[in-house]
N, C-alpha and C positions, 0 to 999 in steps of 0.2 A: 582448537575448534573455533566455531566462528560464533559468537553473538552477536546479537539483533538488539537497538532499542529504539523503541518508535516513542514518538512524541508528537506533541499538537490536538490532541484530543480536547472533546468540551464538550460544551451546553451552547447549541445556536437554533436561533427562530428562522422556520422555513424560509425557503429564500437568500439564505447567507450562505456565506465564504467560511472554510476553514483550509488550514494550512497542516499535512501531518507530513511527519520526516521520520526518516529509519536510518540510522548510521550502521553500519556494519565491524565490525572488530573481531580480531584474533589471526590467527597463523593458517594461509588458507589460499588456495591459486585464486586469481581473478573470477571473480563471478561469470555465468553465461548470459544469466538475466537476474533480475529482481523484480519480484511481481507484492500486490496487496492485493489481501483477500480480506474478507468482514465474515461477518457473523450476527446476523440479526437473532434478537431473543426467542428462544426456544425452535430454530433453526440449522441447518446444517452451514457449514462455513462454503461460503463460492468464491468466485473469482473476481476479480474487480480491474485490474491491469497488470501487466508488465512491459517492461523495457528491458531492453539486450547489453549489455555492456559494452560491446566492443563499437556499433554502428548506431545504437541508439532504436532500435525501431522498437516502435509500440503497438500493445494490442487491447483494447476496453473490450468489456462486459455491455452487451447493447443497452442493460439497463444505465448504466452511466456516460454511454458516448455523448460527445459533445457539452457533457457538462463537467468531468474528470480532467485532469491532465494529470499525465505522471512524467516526469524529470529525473535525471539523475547527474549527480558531483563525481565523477570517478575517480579524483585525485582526494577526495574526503568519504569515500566508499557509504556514498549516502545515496538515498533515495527518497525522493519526494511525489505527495497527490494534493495535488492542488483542487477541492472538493468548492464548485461554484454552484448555486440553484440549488442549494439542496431542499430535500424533500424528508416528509417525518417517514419514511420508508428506507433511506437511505441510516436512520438508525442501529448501531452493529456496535462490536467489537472490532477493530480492525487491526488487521496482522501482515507484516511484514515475512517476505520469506526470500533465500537465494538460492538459485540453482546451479551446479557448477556443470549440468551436462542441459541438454536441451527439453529432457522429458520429466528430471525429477527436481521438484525443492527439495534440498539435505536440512534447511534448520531455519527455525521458525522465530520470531520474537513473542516475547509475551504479549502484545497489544494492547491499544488504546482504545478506550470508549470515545464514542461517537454519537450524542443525542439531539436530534432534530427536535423541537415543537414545532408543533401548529399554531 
């Protein structure tokens, strides 16, 4: 089976950079996509971006368009969000997931915190 481990989480003052990465491992056909989702405190988990493996295309969450990017390594089964402007709203748990068909994630990582101040 496949796990997930995301990394790059912290403590940043509105307005900054942070860098979070998910590596993927185990016995498993090629991904279809890889998407990140959060989880703000005492909220349901939404959607934040994915990318497709094979062509690359990507799709944000309006709340983070233009200030997200997501990337991915496919010869190192990673996947990257490059989190620019951030906002103390953008506050979360964030999670890593991969889908092997087009409509579902199969397996999740445990996630990294994510805390914006003001």
């Amino acid at each position: 089976q496949v796990q997930l481990a995301e990394s790059g989480g912290g403590l940043v003052q509105a307005g900054g950079s942070l860098l979070l990465s998910c590596a993927a491992s185990g016995r498993t056909p090629s991904p279809y996509k890889m998407g990140w989702f959060r989880q703000p405190p005492g909220k349901e988990r939404e959607f934040v971006a994915h990318i497709t493996w094979s062509g690359g295309s990507t799709y944000y969450a309006d709340s983070v368009k233009g200030r997200f990017t997501i990337s991915r390594d496919n010869a190192k089964n990673t996947v990257y969000l490059q989190m620019n402007s951030l906002k103390p709203e953008d506050t979360a748990r964030y999670y890593c997931a991969v889908a092997h068909t087009s409509y579902k994630y199969d397996y999740w990582g445990q996630g990294t915190q994510v805390t914006v101040s003001s």
